[in-house]
C-alpha positions as CSV (number, residue, x, y, z in Angstrom):
1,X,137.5,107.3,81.5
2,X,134.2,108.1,83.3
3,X,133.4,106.3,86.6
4,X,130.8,103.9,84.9
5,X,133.3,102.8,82.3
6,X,136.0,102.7,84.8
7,X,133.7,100.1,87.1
8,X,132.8,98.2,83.5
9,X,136.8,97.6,83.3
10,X,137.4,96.7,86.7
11,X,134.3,94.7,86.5
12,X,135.7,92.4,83.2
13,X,139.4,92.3,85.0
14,X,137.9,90.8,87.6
15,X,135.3,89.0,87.0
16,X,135.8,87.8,83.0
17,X,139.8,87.9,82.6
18,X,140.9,85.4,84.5
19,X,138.3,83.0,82.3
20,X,139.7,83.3,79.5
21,X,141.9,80.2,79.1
22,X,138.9,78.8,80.1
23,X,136.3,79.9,77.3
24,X,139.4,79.3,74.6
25,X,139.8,75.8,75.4
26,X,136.1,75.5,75.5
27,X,136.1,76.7,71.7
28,X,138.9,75.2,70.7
29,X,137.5,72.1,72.2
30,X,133.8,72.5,70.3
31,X,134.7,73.7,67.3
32,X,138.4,73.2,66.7
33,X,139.7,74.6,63.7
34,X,136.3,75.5,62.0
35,X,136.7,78.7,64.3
36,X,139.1,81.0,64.8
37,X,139.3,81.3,68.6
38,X,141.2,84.8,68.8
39,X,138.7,86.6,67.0
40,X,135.7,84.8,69.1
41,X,137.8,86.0,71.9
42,X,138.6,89.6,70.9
43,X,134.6,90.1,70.2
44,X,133.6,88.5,73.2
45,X,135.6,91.6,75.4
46,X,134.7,93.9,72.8
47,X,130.8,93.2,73.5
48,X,131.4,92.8,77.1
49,X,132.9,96.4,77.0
50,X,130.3,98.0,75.3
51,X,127.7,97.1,77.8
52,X,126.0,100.1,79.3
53,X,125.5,99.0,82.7
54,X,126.9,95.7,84.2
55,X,124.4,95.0,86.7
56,X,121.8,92.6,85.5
57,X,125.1,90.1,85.2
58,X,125.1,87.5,88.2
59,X,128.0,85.8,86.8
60,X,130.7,86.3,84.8
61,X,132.1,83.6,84.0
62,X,128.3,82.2,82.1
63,X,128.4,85.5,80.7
64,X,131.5,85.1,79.5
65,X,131.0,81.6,78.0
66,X,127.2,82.9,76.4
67,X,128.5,85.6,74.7
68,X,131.2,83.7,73.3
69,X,129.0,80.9,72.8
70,X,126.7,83.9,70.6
71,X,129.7,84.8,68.5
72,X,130.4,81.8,67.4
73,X,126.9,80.8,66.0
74,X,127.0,84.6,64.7
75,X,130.3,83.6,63.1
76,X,128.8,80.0,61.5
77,X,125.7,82.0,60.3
78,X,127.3,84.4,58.6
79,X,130.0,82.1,56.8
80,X,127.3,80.5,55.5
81,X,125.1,83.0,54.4
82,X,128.4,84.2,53.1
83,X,129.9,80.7,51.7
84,X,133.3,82.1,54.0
85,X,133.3,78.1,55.1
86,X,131.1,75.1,53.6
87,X,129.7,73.5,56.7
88,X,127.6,70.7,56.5
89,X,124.3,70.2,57.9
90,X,125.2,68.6,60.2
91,X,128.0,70.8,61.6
92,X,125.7,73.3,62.0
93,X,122.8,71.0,63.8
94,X,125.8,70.4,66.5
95,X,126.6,74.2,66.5
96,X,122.6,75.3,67.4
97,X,122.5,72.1,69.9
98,X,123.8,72.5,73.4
99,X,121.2,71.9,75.6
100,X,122.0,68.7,77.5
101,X,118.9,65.5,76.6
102,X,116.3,65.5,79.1
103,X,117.9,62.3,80.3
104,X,121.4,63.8,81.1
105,X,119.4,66.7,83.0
106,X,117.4,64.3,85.1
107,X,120.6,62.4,85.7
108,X,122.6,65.7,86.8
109,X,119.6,66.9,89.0
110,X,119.5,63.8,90.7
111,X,123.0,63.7,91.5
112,X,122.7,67.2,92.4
113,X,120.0,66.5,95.4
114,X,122.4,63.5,96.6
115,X,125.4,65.9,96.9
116,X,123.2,68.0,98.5
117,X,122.1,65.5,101.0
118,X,126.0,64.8,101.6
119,X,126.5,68.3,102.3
120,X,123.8,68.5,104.8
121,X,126.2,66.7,107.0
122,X,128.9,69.3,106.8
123,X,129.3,72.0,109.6
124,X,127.2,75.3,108.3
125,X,130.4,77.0,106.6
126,X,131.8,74.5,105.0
127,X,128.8,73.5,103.2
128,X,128.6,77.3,102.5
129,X,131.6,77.5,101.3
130,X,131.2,74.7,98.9
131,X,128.1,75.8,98.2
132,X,129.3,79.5,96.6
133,X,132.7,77.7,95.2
134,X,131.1,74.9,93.2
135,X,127.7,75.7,92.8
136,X,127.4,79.8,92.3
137,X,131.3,79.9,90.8
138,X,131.9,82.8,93.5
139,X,135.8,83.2,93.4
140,X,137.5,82.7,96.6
141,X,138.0,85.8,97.7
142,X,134.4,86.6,97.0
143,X,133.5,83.5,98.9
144,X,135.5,84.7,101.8
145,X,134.1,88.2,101.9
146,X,130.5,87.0,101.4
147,X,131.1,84.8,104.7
148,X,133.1,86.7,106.7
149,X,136.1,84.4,106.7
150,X,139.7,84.4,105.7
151,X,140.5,83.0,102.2
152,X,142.9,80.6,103.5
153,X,140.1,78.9,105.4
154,X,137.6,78.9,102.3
155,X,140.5,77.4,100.6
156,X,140.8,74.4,103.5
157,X,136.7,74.2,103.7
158,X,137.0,73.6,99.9
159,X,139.8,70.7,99.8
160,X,138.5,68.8,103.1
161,X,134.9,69.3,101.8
162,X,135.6,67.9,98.2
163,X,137.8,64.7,99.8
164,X,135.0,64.0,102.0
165,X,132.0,64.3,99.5
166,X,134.4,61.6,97.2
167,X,134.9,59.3,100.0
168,X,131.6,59.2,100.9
169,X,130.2,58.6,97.3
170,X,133.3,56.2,97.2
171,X,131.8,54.5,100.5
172,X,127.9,54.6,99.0
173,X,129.4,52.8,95.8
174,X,130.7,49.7,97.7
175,X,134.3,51.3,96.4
176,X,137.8,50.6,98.5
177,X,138.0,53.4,100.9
C-alpha cells in the first residue's frame, strides 16, 4: 500500500469507523425498509476509499453522513428511473428534503447564542472543551491533544459542563432545581 493510501485508511479507521452504527441507524431511521442499509453502507467506504486526497475533509463524521446521505438519493433515483421500487411522489419529495424550515433554523440559532452566553461563564477550557466536543464533533482524544490536556480531564470538563448548562436552562425556565 503506498503511503497516501495507507494515511486514506488510517484516516477512515479513525475518523469514519467508529460512525458507523451511527449513519445506519440514521438510515434505518429515514428510510426504513425502502433502503437497504448494508449496501448504502458498503458504498459509502467504498467512495470514501477511493478519494484521492483526504484533506479538504474537516470532518468525518458530516462526510460520512453526506455521502451516505448521496447514495441513498442515488439509490431512489435510480430505482425509479429503473422501476427497482415504486415510490410515490411523495416518498421521493421527503427523500430530496432535508434542509430544516427557516423557522426551525432561526429557533436552533437562537438557542445556539443562548448556550453560548451560558458558556461564557465557564472557565476558558471547559468552555473549550465543550466547544470542540459538541460543537466541531472533535473526538476526545483529538480534543485533548488540540488543548494540551489529558483525556480524562476533557472527559470531566464535558460531564460537569453539560450538568451545568442543564441546570442553568432548568433554572432560566422557572424548572425545580
Amino acid at each position: 500500500m503506498t503511503a497516501p493510501r495507507e494515511k486514506i485508511a488510517r484516516w477512515v479507521a479513525v475518523e469514519i469507523l467508529p460512525h458507523e452504527a451511527s449513519v445506519r441507524g440514521w438510515l434505518s431511521r429515514r428510510w426504513g425498509s425502502a433502503l437497504d442499509v448494508d449496501d448504502v453502507v458498503q458504498e459509502a467506504y467504498c467512495r470514501i476509499a477511493a478519494l484521492g486526497s483526504i484533506e479538504h475533509i474537516e470532518n468525518g463524521r458530516a462526510y460520512f453522513f453526506t455521502t451516505a446521505r448521496s447514495i441513498a438519493m442515488d439509490t431512489f433515483r435510480r430505482s425509479k428511473v429503473a422501476g427497482e421500487k415504486a415510490m410515490t411522489e411523495i416518498e421521493l419529495w421527503s427523500v430530496e428534503d432535508e434542509y430544516p424550515r427557516a423557522d426551525r433554523a432561526a429557533e436552533a440559532t437562537q438557542e445556539l447564542l443562548r448556550i453560548d452566553g451560558l458558556l461564557s461563564t465557564f472557565s476558558l477550557t471547559c468552555r473549550r472543551v465543550i466547544e470542540l466536543r459538541r460543537l466541531q464533533g472533535l473526538s476526545q482524544k483529538e480534543t485533548a491533544k488540540q488543548l494540551g490536556i489529558s483525556e480524562h480531564s476533557v472527559e470531566n470538563h464535558v460531564t460537569r459542563g453539560i450538568r451545568r448548562v442543564l441546570k442553568m436552562l432548568k433554572d432560566q425556565e422557572g424548572g425545580p432545581s
